[in-house]
C-alpha positions as CSV (number, residue, x, y, z in Angstrom):
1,X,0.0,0.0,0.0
2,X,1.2,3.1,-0.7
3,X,2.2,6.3,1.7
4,X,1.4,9.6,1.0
5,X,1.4,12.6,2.9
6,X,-1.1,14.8,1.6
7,X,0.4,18.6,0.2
8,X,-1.9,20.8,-0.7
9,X,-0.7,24.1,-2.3
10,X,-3.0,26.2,-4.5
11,X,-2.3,24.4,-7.6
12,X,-1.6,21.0,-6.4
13,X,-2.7,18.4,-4.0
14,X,0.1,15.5,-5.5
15,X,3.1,14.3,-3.1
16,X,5.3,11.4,-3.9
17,X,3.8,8.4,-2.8
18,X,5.9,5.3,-0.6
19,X,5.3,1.6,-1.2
20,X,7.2,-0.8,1.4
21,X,10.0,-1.0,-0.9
22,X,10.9,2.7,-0.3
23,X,9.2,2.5,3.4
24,X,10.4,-0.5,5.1
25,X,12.5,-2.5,2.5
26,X,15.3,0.0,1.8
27,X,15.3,0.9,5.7
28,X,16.1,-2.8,6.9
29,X,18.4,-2.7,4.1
30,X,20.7,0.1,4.7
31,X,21.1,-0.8,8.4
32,X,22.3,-4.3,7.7
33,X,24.6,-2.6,5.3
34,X,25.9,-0.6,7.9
35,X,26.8,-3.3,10.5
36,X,28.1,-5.1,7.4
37,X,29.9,-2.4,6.0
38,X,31.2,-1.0,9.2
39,X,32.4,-3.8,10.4
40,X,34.2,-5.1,7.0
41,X,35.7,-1.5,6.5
42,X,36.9,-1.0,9.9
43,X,38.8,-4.8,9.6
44,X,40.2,-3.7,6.6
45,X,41.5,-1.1,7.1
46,X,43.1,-1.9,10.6
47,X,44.7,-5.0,8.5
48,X,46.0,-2.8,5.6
49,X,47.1,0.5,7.9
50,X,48.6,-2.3,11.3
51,X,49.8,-5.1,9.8
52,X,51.3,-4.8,6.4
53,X,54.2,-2.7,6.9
54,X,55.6,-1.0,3.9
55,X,52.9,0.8,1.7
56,X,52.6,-0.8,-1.8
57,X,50.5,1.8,-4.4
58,X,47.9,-1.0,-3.8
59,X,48.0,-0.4,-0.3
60,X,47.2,3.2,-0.9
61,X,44.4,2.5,-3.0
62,X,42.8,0.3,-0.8
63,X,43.0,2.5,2.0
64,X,41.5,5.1,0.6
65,X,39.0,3.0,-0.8
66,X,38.2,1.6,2.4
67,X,37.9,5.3,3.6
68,X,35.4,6.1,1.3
69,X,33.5,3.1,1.9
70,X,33.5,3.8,5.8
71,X,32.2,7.0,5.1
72,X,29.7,6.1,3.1
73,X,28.6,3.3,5.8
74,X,28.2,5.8,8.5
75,X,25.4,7.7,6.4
76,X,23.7,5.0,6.1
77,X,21.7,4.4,9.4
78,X,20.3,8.0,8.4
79,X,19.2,7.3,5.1
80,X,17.5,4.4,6.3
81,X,15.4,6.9,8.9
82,X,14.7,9.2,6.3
83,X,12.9,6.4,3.9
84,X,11.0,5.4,7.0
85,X,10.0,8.6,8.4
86,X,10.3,11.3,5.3
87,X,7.2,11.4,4.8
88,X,6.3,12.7,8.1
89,X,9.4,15.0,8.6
90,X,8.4,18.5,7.6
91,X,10.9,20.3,4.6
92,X,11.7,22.7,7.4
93,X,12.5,20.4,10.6
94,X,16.4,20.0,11.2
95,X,16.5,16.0,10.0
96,X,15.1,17.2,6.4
97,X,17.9,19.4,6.9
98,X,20.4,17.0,7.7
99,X,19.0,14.8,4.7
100,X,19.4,17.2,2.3
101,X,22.5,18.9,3.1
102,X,25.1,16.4,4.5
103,X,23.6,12.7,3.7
104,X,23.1,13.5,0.1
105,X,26.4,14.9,-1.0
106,X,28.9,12.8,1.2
107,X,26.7,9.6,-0.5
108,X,27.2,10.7,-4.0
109,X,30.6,12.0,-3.2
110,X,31.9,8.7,-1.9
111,X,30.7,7.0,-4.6
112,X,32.2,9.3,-7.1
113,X,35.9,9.2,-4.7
114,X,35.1,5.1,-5.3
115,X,35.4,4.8,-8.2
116,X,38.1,7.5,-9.5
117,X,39.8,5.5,-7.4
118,X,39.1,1.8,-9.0
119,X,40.2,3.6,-12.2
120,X,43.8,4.4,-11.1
121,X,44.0,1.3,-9.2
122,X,43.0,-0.8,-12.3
123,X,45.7,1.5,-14.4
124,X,49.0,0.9,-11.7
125,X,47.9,-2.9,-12.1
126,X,47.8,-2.1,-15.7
127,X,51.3,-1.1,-15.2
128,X,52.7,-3.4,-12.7
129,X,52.0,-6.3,-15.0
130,X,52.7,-5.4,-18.8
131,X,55.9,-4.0,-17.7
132,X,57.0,-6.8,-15.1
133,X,55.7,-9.7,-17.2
134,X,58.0,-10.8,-20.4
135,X,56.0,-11.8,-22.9
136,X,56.6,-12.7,-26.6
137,X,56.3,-8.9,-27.3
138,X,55.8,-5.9,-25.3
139,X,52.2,-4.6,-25.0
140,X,50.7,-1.9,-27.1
141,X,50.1,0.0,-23.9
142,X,53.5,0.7,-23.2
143,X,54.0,2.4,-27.1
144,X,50.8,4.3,-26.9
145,X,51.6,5.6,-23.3
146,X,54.7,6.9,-22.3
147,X,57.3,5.1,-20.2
148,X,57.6,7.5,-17.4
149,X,53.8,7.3,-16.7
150,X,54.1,3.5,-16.2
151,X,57.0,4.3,-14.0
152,X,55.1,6.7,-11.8
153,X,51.7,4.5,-11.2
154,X,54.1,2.0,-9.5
155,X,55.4,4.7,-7.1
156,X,53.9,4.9,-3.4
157,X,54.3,8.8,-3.6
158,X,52.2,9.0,-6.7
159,X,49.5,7.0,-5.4
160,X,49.6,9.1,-2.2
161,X,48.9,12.4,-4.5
162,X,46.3,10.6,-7.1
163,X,44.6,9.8,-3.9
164,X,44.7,13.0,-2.2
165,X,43.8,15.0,-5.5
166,X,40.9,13.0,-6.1
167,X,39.5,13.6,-2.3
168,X,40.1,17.2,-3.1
169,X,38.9,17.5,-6.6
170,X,35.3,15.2,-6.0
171,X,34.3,17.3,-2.8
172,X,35.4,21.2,-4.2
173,X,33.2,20.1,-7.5
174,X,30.5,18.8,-5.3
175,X,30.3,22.3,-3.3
176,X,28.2,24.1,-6.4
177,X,25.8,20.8,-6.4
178,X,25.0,21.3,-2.8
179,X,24.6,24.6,-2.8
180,X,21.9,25.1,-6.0
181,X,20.4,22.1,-4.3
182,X,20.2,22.1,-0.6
183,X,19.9,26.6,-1.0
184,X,17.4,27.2,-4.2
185,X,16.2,23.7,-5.7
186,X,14.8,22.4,-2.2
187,X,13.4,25.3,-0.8
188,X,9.4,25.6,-0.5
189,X,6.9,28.6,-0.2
190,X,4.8,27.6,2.4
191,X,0.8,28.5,2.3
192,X,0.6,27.6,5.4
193,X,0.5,23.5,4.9
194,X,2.8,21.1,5.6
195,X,5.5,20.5,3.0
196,X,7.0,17.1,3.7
197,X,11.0,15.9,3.1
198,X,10.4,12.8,0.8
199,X,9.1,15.2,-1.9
200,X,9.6,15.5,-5.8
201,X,12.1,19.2,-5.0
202,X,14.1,16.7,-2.8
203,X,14.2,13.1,-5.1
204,X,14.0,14.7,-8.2
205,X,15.5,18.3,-8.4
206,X,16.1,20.9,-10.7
207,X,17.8,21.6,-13.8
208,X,20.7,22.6,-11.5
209,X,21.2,19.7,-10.1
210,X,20.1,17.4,-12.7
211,X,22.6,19.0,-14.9
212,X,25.5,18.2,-12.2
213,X,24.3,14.9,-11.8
214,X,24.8,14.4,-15.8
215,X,28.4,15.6,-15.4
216,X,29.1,12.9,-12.8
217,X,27.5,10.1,-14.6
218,X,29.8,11.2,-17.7
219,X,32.8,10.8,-15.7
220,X,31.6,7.6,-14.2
221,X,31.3,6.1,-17.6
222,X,35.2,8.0,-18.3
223,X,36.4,6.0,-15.3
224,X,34.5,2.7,-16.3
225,X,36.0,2.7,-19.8
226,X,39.5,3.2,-18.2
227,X,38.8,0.4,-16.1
228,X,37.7,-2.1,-18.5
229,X,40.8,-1.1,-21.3
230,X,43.2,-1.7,-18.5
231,X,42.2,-4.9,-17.8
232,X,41.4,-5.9,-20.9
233,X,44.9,-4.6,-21.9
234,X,46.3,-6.9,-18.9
235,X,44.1,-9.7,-19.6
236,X,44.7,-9.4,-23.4
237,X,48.8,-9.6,-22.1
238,X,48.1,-12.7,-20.1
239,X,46.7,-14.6,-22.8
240,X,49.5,-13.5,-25.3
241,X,52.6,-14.1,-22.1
242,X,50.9,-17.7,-21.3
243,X,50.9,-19.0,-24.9
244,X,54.8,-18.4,-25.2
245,X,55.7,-19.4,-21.8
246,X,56.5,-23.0,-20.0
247,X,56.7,-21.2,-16.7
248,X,53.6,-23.4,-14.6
249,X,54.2,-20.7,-11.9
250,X,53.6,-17.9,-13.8
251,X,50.4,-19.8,-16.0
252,X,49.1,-20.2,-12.1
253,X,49.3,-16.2,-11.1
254,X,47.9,-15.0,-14.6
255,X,45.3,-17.6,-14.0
256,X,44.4,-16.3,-10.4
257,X,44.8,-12.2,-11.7
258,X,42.8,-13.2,-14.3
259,X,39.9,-14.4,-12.1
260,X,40.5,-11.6,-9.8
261,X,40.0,-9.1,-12.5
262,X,36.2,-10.9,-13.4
263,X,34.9,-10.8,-9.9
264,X,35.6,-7.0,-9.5
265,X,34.4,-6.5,-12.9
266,X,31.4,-8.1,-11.7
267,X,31.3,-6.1,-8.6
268,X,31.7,-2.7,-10.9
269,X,29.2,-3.6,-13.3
270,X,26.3,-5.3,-11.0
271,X,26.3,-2.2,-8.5
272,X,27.2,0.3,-10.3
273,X,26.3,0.2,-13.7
274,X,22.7,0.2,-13.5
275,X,22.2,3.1,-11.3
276,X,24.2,5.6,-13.9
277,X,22.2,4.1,-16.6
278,X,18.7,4.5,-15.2
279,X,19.9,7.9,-13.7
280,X,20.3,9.4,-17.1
281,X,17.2,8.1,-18.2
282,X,15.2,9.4,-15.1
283,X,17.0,13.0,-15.7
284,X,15.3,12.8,-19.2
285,X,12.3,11.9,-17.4
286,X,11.8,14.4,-15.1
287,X,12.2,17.4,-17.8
288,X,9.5,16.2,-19.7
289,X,7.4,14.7,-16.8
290,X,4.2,17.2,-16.5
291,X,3.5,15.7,-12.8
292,X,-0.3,14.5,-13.7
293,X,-1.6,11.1,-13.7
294,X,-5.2,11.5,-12.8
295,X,-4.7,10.7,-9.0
296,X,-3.1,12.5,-5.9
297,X,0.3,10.6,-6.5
298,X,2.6,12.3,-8.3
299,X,3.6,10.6,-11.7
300,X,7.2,10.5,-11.1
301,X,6.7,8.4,-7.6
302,X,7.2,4.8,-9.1
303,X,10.5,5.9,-10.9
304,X,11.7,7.4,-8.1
305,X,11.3,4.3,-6.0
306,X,13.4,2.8,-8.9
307,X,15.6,5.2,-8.5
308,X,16.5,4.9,-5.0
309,X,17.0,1.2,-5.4
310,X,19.5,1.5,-7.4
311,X,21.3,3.8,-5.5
312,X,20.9,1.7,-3.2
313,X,22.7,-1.3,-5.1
314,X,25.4,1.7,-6.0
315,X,25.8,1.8,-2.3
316,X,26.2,-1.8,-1.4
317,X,29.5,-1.7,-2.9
318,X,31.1,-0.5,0.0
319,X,30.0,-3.6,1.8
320,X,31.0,-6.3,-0.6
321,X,34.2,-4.6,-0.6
322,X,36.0,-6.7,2.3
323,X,34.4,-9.6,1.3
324,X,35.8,-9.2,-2.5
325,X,39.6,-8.3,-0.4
326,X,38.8,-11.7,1.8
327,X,38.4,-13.5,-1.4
328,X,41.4,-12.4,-3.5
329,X,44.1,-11.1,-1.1
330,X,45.8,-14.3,0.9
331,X,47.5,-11.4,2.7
332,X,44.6,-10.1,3.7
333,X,42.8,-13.3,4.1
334,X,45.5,-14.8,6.2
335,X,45.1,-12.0,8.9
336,X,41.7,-11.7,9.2
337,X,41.4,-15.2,9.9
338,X,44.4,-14.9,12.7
339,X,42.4,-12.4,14.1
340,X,39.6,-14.6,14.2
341,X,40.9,-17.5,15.6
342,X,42.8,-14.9,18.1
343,X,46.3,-15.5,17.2
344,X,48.5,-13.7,19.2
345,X,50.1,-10.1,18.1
346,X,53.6,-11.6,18.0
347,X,52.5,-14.3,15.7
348,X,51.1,-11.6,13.6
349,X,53.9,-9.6,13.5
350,X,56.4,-12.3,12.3
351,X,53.6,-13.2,9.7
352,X,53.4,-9.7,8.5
353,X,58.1,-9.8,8.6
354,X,57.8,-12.4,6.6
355,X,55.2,-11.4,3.9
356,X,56.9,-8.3,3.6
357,X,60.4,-9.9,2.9
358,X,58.6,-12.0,0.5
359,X,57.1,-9.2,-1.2
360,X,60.2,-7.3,-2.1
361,X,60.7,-4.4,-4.4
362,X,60.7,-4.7,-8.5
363,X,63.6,-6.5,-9.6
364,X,63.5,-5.8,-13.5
365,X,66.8,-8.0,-14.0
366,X,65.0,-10.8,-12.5
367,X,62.0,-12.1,-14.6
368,X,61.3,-14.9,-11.5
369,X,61.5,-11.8,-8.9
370,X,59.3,-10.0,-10.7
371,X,56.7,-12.4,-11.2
372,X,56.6,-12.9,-7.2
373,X,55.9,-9.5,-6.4
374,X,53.2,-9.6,-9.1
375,X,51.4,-12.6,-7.0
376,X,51.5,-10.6,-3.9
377,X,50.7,-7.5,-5.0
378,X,47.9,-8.3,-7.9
379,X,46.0,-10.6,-4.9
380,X,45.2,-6.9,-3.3
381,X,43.1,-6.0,-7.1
């Protein structure tokens, strides 16, 4: 059954209406994301930050990754409120507020910092491979690109800036978004009657904001198409490298990067992918929606309850995240299931020595070296 709170102005009596997937679906949701996602990001990060000791450009992606998936958990017990109770909160009370002016843009922000992030990740494994691997010929990558870019995607400093630029960039650019949004696009005249949160000026917006949102979704799909041409590139390399060699070992790690690579295109593509699509087409719906249907719901209700599922799938991300790390990454793996079974901190610590010697710096004389540090580091991707 539907929810709507009834707005009456003096050219409308439509509201956005609820069904339980927006009212009690999405709500039970986003909390067990939460106490997934918390508890996943917090591991992770504690295992990246504690116990590996000396900061691969993996490593930095990760962390920031996990960041920006912590973040984005910690909004989530309040988005979950605001689908169960925004139809009650008035568009002037201080949790409409907080809804419209800190939950929405550190959401969309985080998920823009994501995956700018899985971009330059998937380009310094891009790197790491084509230029440590010795196959029959070297990879078209390395002629179109120049050398010294290759060289810097595998330095820890470089990742340390990409990282850092991209926090900066994502939320300065977000700033004018929040501000036509939250300051002109979501602000009501009242006559007098209650104007609730979960309304079309908040889930839909105006040609501000809708014209912001178009420039993300472009650079989603920028950083999409990066992502898949590096690993097609690598996994294109792989096939050509295991062809020419008799190397069993080295069959074995292209075998394992190469099943790494599907599950987190999986993971890019499943959550991802169809919010971006669907958000462009509800953009494009919402310009030429007129807002009648013949009753007091408003027209664009069901496609905003599509909307926010999807964004909801966008979001789950940051909690399949450690699991995707538990499932690739023996490193990773390997702690987390010490700290499980309560291992003590020196048997950690002698684990971590020991990974760490085993995981030593690029060797380009050494074909064999190389190809070691490849199977450590690729398990992070």
């Amino acid at each position: 059954m539907a929810v709507c709170l009834q707005l009456t102005t003096s050219n409308s009596s439509m509201c956005l209406c609820q069904t339980f997937t927006t009212h009690l679906f999405l709500p039970i949701l986003y909390s067990a994301m939460f106490l997934t996602g918390l508890a996943g990001n917090v591991l992770s990060l504690w295992i990246f930050m504690a116990k590996i000791s000396g900061k691969s450009p993996t490593h930095i992606y990760l962390i920031n990754l996990g960041i920006s998936n912590l973040l984005l958990c910690i909004t989530m017990p309040f988005i979950a409120v605001y689908y169960a109770l925004g139809t009650s909160w008035s568009s002037r009370s201080l949790m409409c507020r907080l809804a419209i002016n800190v939950l929405t843009p550190v959401l969309h922000t985080n998920i823009g910092v994501g995956m700018i992030i899985l971009a330059w990740l998937a380009l310094s494994r891009c790197a790491t491979l084509v230029q440590h691997s010795h196959g029959p010929r070297p990879s078209k990558c390395i002629k179109i690109l120049p050398k010294v870019f290759f060289s810097r995607l595998r330095q820890t400093p470089f990742a340390l800036g990409v990282c850092m630029g991209t926090w900066a960039i994502v939320a300065t650019a977000s700033i004018p978004s929040v501000v036509v949004y939250s300051m002109k696009e979501t602000e009501v005249v009242e006559d007098g009657d209650k104007q609730t949160c979960y309304s079309v000026a908040v889930e839909v917006g105006g040609s501000g904001s809708q014209a912001f949102a178009v420039i993300g979704i472009v650079i989603f799909f920028l950083c999409l198409l990066v992502v898949l041409c590096a690993y097609m590139a690598v996994i294109r390399h792989f096939y050509r490298s295991r062809k020419s060699t008799v190397i069993s070992d080295r069959q074995r790690v292209y075998a394992r990067v190469f099943r790494n690579i599907v599950v987190i295109q999986i993971v890019l593509v499943v959550c991802l992918l169809p919010y971006h699509i669907y958000k462009a087409i509800f953009i494009n719906l919402a310009q030429t929606d007129s807002g009648g249907n013949g009753t007091e719901c408003h027209s664009l209700s069901t496609y905003v309850e599509i909307k926010n599922v999807l964004l909801c799938l966008a979001a789950l991300r940051c909690s399949t995240d450690p699991i995707m790390y538990f499932l690739l990454d023996k490193t990773f793996k390997k702690h987390t299931l010490n700290l499980i079974r309560g291992r003590s901190n020196t048997q950690d610590s002698h684990s971590s020595r020991t990974e760490c010697g085993q995981s030593a710096p690029y060797n380009n004389s050494s074909p064999k070296g190389a190809a070691t540090h490849d199977t450590h580091s690729h398990s992070k991707d």
